[in-house]
C-alpha positions as CSV (number, residue, x, y, z in Angstrom):
1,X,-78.2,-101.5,-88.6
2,X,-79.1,-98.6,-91.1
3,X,-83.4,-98.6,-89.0
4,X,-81.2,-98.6,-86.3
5,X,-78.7,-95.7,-87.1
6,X,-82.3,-94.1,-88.5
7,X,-83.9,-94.5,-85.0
8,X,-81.0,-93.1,-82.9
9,X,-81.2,-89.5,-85.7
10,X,-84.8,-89.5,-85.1
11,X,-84.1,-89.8,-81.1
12,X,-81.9,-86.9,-81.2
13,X,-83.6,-84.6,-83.4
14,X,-86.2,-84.9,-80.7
15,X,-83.9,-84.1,-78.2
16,X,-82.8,-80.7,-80.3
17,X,-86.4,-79.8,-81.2
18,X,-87.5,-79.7,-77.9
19,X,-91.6,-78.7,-77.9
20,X,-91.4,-77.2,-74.6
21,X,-89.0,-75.0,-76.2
22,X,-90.8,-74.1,-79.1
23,X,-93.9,-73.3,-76.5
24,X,-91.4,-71.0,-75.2
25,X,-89.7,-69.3,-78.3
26,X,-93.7,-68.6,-78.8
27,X,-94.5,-67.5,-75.2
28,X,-91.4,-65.2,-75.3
29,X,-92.4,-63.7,-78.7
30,X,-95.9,-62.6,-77.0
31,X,-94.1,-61.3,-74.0
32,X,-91.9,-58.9,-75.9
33,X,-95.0,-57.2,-78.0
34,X,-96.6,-56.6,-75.1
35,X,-93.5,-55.0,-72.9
36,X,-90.9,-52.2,-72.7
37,X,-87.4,-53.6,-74.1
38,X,-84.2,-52.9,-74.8
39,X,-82.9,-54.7,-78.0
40,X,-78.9,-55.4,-77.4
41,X,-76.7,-54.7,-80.7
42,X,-74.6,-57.2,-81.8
43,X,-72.0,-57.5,-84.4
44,X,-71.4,-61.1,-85.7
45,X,-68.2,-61.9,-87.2
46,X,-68.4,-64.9,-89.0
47,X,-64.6,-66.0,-88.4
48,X,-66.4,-67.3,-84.4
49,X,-68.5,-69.7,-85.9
50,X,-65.9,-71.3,-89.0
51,X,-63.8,-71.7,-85.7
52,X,-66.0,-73.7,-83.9
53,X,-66.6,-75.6,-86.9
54,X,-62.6,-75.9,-87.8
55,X,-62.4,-77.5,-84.4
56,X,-65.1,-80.3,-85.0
57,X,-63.9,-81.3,-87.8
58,X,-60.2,-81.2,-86.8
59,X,-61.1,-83.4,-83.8
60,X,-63.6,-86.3,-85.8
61,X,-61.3,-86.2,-89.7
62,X,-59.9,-89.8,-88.8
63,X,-62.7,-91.2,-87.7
64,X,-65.1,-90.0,-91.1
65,X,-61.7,-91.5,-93.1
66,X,-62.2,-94.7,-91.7
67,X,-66.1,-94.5,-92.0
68,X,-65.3,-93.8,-96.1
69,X,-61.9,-96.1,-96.6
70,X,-61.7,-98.9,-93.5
71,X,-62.4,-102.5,-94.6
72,X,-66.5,-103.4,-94.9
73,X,-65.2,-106.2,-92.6
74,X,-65.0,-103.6,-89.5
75,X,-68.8,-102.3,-90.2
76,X,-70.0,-102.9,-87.1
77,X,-67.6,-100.4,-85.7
78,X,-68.4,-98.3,-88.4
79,X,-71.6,-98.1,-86.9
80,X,-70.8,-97.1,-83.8
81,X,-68.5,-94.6,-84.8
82,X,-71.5,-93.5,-87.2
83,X,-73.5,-92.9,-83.5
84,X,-70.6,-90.4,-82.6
85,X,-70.8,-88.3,-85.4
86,X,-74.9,-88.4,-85.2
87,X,-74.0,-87.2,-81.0
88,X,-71.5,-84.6,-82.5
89,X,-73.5,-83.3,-85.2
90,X,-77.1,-82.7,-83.4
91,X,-74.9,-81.4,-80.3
92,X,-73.3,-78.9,-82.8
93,X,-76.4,-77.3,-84.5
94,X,-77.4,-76.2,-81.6
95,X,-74.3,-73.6,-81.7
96,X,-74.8,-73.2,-85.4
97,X,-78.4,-72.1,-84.6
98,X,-77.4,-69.8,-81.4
99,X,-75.1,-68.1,-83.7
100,X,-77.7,-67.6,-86.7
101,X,-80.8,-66.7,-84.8
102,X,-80.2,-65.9,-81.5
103,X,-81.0,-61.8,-80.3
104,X,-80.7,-60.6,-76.8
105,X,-83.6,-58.3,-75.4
106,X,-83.2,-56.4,-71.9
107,X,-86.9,-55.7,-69.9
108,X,-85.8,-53.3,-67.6
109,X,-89.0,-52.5,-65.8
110,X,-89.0,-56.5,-65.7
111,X,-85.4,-57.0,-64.5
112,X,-85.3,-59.9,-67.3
113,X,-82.4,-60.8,-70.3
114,X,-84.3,-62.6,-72.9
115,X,-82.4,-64.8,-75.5
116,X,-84.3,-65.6,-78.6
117,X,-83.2,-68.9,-80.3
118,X,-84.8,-71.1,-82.7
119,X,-83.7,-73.8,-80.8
120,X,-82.5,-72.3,-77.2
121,X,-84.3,-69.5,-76.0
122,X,-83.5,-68.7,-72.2
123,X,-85.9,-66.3,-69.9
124,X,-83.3,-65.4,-67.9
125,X,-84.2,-63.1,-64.3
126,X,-81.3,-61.0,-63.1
127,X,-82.4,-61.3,-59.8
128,X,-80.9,-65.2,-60.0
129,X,-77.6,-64.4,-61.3
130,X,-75.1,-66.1,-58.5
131,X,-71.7,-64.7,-60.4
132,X,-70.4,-61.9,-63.0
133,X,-67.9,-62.3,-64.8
134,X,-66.3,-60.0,-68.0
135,X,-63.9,-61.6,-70.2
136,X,-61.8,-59.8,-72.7
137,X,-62.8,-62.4,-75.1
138,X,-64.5,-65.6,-75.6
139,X,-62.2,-68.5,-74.0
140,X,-62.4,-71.1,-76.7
141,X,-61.5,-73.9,-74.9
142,X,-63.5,-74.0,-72.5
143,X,-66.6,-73.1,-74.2
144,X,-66.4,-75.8,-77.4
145,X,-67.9,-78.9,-76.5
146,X,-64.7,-81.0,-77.6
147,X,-62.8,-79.4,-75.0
148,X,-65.2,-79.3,-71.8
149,X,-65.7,-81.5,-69.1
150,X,-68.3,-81.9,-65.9
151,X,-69.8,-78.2,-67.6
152,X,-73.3,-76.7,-68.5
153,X,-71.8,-74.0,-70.6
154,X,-74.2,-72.6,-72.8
155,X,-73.1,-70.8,-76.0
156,X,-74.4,-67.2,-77.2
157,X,-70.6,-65.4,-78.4
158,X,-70.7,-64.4,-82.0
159,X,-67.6,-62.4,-82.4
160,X,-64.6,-62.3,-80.4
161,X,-65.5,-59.1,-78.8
162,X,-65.7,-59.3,-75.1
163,X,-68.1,-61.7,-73.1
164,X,-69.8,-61.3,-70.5
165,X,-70.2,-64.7,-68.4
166,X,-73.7,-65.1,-66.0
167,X,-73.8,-67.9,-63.7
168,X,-77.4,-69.3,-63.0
169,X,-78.4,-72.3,-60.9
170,X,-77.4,-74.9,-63.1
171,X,-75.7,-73.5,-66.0
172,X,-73.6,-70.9,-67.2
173,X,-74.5,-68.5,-70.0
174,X,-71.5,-66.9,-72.0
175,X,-72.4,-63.8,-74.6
176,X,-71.3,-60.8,-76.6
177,X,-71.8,-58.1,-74.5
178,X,-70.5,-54.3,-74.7
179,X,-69.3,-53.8,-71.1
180,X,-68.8,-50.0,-71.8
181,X,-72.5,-49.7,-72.6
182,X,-75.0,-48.0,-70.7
183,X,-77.1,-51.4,-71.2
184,X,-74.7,-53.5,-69.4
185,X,-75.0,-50.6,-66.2
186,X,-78.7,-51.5,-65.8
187,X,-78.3,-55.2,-66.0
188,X,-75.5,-54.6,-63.2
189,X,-77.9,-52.9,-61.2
190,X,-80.6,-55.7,-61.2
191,X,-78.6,-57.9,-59.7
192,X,-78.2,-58.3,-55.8
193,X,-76.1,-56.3,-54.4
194,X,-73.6,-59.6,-53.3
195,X,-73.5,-60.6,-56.8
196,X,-70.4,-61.3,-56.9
197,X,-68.5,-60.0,-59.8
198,X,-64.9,-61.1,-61.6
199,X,-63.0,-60.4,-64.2
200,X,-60.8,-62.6,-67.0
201,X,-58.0,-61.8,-69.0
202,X,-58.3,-64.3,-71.7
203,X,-55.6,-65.2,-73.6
204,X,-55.0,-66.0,-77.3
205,X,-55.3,-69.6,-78.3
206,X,-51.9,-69.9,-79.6
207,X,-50.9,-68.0,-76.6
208,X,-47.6,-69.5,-74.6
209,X,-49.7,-69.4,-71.1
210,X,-52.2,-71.6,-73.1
211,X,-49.9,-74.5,-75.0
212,X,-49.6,-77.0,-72.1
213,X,-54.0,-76.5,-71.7
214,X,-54.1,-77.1,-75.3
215,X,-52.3,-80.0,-75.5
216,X,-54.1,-81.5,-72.8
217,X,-57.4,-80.5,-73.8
218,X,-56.6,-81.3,-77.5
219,X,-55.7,-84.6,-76.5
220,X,-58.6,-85.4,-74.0
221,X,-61.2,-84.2,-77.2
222,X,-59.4,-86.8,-79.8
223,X,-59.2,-89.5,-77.2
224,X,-62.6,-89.1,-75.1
225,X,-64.7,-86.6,-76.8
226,X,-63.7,-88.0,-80.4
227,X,-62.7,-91.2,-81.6
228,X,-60.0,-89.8,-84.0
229,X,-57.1,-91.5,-82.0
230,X,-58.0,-94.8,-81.9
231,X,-59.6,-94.6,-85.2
232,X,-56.1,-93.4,-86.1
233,X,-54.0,-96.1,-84.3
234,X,-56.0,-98.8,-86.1
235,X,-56.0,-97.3,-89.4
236,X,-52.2,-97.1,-89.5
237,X,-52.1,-100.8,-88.5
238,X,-54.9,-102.0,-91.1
239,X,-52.3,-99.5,-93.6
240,X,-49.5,-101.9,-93.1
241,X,-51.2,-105.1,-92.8
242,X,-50.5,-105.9,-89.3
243,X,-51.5,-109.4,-87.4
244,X,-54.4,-109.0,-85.7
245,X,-52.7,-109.9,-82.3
246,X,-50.2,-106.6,-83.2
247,X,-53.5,-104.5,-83.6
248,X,-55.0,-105.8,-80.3
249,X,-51.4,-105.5,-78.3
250,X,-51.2,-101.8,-79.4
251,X,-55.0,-100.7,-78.8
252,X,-54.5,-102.3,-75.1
253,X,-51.6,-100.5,-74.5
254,X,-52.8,-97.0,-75.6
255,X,-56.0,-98.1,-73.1
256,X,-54.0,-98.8,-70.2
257,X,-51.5,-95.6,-71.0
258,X,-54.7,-93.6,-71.4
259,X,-56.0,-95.0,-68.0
260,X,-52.4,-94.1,-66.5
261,X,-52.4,-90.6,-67.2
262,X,-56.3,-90.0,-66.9
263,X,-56.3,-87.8,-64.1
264,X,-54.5,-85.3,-65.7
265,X,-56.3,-85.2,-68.9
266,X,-59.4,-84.4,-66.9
267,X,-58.3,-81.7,-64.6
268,X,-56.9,-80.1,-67.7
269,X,-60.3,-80.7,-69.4
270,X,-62.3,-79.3,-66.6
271,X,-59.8,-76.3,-66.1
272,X,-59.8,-77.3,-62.6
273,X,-57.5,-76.1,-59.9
274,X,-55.8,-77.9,-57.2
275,X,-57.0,-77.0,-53.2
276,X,-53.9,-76.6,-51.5
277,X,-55.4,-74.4,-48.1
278,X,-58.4,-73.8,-46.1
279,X,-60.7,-75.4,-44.4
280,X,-62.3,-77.6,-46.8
281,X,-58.6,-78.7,-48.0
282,X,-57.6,-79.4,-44.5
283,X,-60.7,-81.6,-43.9
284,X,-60.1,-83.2,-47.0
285,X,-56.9,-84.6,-46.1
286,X,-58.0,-86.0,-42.6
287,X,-60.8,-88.0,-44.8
288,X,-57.4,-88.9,-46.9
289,X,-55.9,-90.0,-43.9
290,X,-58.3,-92.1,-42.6
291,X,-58.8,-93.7,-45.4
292,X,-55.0,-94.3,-46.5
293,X,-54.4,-92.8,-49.5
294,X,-52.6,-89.3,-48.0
295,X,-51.3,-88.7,-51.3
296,X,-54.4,-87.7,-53.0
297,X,-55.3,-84.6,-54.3
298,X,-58.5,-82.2,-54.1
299,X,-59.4,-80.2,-56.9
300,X,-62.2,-77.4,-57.7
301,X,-63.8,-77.5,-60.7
302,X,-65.8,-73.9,-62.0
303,X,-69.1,-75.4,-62.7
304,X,-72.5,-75.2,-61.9
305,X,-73.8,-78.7,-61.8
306,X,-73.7,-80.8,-58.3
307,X,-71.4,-83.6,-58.8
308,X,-68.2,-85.0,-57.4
309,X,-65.7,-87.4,-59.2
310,X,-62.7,-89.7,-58.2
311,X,-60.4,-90.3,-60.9
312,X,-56.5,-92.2,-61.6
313,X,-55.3,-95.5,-62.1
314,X,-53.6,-95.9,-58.7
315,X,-53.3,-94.7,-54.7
316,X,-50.8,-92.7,-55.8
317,X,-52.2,-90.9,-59.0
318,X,-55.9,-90.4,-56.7
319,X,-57.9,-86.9,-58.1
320,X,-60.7,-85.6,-56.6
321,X,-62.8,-83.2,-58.3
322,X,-65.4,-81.3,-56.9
323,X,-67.7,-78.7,-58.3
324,X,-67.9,-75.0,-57.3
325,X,-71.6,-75.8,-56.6
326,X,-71.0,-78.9,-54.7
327,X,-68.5,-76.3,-52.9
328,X,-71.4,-74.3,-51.9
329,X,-73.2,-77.4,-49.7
330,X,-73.0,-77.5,-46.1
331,X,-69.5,-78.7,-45.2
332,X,-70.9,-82.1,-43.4
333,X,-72.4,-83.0,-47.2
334,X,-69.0,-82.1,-48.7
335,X,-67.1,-84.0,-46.6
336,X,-70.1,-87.4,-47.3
337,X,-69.2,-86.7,-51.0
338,X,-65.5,-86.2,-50.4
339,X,-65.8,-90.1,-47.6
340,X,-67.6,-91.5,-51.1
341,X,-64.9,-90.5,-53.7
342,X,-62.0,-91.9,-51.4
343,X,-63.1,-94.7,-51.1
344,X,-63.2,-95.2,-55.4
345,X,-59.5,-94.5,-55.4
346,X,-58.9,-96.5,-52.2
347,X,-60.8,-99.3,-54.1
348,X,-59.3,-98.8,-57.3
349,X,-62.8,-98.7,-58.4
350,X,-61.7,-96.7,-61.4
351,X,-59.3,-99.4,-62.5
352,X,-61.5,-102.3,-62.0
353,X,-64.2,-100.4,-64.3
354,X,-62.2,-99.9,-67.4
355,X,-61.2,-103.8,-66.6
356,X,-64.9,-104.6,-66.5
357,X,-65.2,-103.3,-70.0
358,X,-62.5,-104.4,-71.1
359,X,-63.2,-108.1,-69.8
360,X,-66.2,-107.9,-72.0
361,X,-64.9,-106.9,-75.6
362,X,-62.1,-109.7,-74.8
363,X,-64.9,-112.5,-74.2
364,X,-67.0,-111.1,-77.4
365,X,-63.2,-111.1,-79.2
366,X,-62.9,-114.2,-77.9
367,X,-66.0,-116.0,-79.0
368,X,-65.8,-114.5,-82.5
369,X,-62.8,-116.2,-83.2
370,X,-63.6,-119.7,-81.4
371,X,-67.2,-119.5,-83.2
372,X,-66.4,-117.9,-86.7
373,X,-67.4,-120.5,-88.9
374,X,-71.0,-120.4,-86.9
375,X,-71.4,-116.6,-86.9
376,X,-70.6,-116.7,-90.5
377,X,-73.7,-119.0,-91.2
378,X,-75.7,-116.7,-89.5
379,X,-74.8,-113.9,-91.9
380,X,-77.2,-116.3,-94.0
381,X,-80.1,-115.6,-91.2
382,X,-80.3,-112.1,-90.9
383,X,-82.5,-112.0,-88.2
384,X,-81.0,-114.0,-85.6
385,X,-78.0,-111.8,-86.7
386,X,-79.7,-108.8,-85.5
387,X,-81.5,-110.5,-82.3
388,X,-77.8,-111.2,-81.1
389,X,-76.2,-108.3,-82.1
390,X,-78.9,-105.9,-80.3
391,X,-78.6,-108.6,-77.4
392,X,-75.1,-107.8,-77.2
393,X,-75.7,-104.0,-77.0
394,X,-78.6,-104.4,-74.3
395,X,-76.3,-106.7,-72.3
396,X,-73.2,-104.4,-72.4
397,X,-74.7,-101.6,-70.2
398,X,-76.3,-104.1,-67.9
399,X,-73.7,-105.5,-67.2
400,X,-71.6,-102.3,-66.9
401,X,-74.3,-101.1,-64.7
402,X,-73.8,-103.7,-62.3
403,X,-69.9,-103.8,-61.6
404,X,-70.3,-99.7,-61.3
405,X,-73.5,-100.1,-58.9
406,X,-71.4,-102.6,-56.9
407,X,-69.0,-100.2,-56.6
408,X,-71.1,-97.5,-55.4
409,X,-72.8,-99.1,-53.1
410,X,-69.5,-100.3,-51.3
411,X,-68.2,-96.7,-51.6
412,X,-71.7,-95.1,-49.5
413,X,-71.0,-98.0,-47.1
414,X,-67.4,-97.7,-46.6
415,X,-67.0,-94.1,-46.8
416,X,-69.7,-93.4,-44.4
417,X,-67.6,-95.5,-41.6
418,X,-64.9,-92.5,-42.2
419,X,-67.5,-89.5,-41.2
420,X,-68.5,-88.4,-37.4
421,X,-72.3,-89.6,-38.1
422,X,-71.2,-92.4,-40.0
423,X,-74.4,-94.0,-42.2
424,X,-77.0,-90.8,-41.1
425,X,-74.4,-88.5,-42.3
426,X,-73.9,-90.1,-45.7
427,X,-77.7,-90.6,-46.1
428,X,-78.3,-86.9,-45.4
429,X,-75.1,-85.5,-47.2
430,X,-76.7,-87.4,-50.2
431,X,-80.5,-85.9,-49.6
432,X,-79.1,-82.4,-49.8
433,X,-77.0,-83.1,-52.8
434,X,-80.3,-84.7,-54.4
435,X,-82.3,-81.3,-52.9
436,X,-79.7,-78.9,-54.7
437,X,-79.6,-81.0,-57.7
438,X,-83.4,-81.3,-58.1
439,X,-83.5,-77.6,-57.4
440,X,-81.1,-76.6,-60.2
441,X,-82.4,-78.5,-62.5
442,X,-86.3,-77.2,-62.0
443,X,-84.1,-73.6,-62.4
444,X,-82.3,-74.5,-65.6
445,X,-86.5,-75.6,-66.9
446,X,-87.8,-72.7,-65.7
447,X,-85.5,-70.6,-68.1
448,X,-86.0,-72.4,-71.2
449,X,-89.1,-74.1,-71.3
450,X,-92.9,-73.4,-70.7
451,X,-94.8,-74.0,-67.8
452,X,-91.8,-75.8,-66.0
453,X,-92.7,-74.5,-62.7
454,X,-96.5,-76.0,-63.5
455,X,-95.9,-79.3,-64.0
456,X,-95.2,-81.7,-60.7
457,X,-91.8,-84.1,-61.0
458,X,-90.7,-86.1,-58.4
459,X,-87.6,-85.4,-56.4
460,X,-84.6,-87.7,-56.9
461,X,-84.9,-88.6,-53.3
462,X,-88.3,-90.3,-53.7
463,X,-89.4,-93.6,-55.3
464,X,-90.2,-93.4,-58.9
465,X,-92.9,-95.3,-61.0
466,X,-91.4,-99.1,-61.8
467,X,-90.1,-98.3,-65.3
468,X,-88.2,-95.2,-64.6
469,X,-87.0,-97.8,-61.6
470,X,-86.7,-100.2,-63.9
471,X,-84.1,-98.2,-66.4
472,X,-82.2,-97.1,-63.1
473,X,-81.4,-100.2,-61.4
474,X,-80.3,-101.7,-64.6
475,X,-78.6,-99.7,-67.0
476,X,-77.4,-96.5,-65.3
477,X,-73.7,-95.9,-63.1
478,X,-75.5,-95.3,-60.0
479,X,-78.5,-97.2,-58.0
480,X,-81.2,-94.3,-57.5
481,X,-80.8,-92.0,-55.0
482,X,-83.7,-92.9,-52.9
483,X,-82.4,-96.7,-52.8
484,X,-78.8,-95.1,-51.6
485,X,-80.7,-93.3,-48.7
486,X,-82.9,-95.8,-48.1
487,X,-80.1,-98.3,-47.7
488,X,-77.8,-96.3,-45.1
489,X,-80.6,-96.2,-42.8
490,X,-81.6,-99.6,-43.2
491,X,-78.9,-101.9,-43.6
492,X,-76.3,-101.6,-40.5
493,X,-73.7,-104.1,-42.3
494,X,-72.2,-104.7,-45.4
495,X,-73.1,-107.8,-46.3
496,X,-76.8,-106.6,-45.6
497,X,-76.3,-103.4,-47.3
498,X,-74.8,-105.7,-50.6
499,X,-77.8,-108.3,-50.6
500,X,-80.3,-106.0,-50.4
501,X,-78.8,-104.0,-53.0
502,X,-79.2,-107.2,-55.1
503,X,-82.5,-108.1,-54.1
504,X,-83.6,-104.5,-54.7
505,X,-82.3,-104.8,-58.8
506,X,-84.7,-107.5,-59.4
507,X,-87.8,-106.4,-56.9
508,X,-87.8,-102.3,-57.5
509,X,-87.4,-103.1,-61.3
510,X,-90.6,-104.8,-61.3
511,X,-94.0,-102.7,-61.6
512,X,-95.7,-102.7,-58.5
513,X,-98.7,-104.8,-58.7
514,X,-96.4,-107.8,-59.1
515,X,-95.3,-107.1,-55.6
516,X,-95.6,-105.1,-52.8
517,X,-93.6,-101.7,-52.1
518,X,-90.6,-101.0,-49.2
519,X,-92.3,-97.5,-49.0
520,X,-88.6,-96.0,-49.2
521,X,-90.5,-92.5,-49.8
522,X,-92.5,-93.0,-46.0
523,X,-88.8,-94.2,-44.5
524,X,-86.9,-91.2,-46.0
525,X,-89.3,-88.2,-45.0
526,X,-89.6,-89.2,-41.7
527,X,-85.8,-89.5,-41.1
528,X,-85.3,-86.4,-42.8
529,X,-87.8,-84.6,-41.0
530,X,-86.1,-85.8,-37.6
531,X,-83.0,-84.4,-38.9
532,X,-84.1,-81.0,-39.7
């Protein structure tokens, strides 16, 4: 466990000291030698950062208390919450390093805000800014990490001095900015001219209008975010000695509470707000109709990432969330994603997912007990210890990854039977969500690393090389997005649609000189290029 735990800190480190940013910390530090700039002043108060900080370890102090003073009998879940706080941490010196290093340079002749940042530098052109916004201060709660959901927030604030807010294709950068300042004039002025502009009253975190977000958000970060709650729960049990059939009746109902009120601890977490007008609410609700849960809800979330989500335990507690960028599709791909999400809550498929997992941990409980006395021998044979304890982590995912695949398939299938065009309308509501996704992200490059316009990737609509296949079909939520498109204009039945999704696991996972390709990239284009 400890190589293991020592694997997963070297993993992430790489993840935080990204080369390609490094290349462009360097590039960025040639650029400004040779070019006019404008250095912006900043005044860091260092009562922002101990903030930040207060919160993290507000939201993780149970779970580091069981790491120190839980039983050696519950390592292994030690372990995993030692993987948390490894996630938290590296997540979290990011900010520290924004904070300490980062500097904000203005190229006017250039039309450029630069952002230097040991560890985050952003080449940012004004030209690309979708939406202003200036804040009278820096919104805690939706900028800290515990307390944000379905965001790319990145943070530059190092005082509590207003903030200026920039939306980009596919992320949002928040910093200090002095909106009286002849600076912030000339930035305004290379923007377009439909830039559109906002502005934010942000109130006090203690603040009456912000209790009931607070709550909610506090409570999503020690619950979802953190494992402080149900570190917390079974603490207080192990503290008075309880049966073990008293811990696991109390953990289950805490899950299935959870589960129940789920939808609102995410629209709270995503400061989303409910649709209740317009055109997209009104087609919304015929989707609802059709599919027969009328009582569902539509909700908008302020983000810049291209995603939809259906979330609550029943018909009657159904939440859609969609993105403002999803927002921004054409209104025949909105209403695909909207047909797809339905047909989650219609299904239950949120339910049957946290059933799935919880299926598994009951049949790993399960055999525990009715095989102690054999597991215990092993303890003797560390190494086929370790082979089935990494077994069991491989085989967790894969199997999660089939139940949600399952589900996702069913939901393209079914929810395309609610839409006008039916299949061609789901394929090519999900080609243009892959386009603008693919396009954001080779935005969101382009501003932070070098040479990301140089270098060739494949869109998410064509068919990658067998072991980035391989990785998709078996451990990730969704099938890839070429298989998706690929199947809606093959497969004219579910039963079809399902077998060849099975077929496809095994086949498209293997490399391809063991077998010979469906040319799904050949079978898109030229359906795509019929519908343009």
């Amino acid at each position: 466990m400890l190589i293991s735990l020592c694997a997963f800190v070297y993993g992430s480190l790489l993840v935080i000291f990204d080369r390609d940013k490094q290349a462009k910390q360097r590039q960025l530090k040639e650029e400004l030698k040779q070019s006019s700039y404008k250095k912006i002043q900043q005044e860091k108060d260092v009562r922002r950062l101990t903030l930040d900080i207060f919160f993290v370890l507000l939201v993780s102090s149970i779970g580091l208390l069981f790491i120190f003073y839980a039983p050696e009998t519950y390592a292994l879940l030690k372990f995993f919450i030692g993987i948390y706080f490894i996630l938290t941490i590296t997540q979290f010196i990011s900010r520290v390093t924004n904070y300490v290093t980062a500097e904000l340079y203005f190229l006017p002749e250039q039309n450029r805000l630069i952002i230097m940042s040991a560890l985050e530098p952003r080449d940012l052109p004004l030209e690309e800014v979708q939406e202003i916004r200036r804040e009278t201060g820096p919104d805690l709660l939706r900028l800290h990490p515990m307390f944000t959901f379905m965001s790319e927030n990145i943070d530059y604030t190092i005082s509590f001095n207003s903030v200026l807010r920039l939306s980009f294709p596919g992320e949002t950068i928040y910093i200090n900015f002095d909106l009286k300042s002849n600076i912030f004039k000339q930035l305004i002025k290379g923007m377009k001219e439909d830039t559109e502009q906002k502005e934010k009253k942000v109130a006090a975190l203690w603040h009456p209008d912000n209790l009931k977000r607070l709550f909610w958000k506090g409570y999503y970060a020690i619950t979802v975010k953190g494992v402080s709650a149900y570190t917390g729960l079974l603490f207080i049990l192990i503290w008075l000695d309880a049966p073990s059939y008293v811990m696991i009746s109390f953990v289950l109902l805490w899950w299935v509470f959870n589960l129940y009120i789920s939808d609102r601890v995410l629209v709270a977490a995503s400061d989303a707000k409910e649709l209740t007008e317009g055109k997209l609410f009104n087609e919304a609700q015929q989707l609802f109709k059709q599919a027969g849960i009328s009582k569902t809800r539509l909700y908008l979330v302020d983000s810049p990432i291209h995603n939809g989500l259906a979330t609550g335990m029943n018909l009657g507690r159904g939440t859609i969330m969609l993105t403002s960028a999803t927002a921004q599709l054409s209104l025949n791909t909105i209403k695909a994603i909207i047909a797809h999400e339905a047909i989650h809550i219609k299904k239950r498929d949120i339910l049957s997912n946290q059933i799935a997992r919880m299926l598994f941990f009951t049949v790993i409980a399960a055999g525990s007990y009715l095989f102690y006395d054999q597991l215990l021998m092993l303890t003797d044979h560390i190494v086929f210890l370790t082979i089935l304890i990494y077994f069991l982590m491989i085989l967790f995912p894969v199997y999660l990854s089939f139940i949600a695949q399952w589900t996702e398939m069913r939901a393209d299938y079914l929810g395309s039977l609610l839409l006008d065009k039916q299949r061609s309308q789901m394929a090519n509501g999900l080609y243009e969500l892959g386009k603008a996704q693919d396009e954001a992200v080779k935005k969101k490059l382009s501003y932070s690393t070098q040479g990301a316009n140089s270098v060739k990737r494949k869109l998410s609509t064509e068919r990658e090389g067998w072991f980035l296949r391989f990785i998709e079909f078996q451990f990730m939520v969704h099938p890839p997005l070429y298989w998706r498109i690929y199947s809606l204009r093959t497969y004219k039945g579910w039963r079809s649609t399902l077998m060849g999704w099975a077929g496809a696991r095994l086949k498209e996972s293997l490399p391809d000189f063991f077998r010979k390709s469906i040319h799904c990239n050949e079978q898109n284009t030229k359906e795509v290029n019929a519908w343009k």
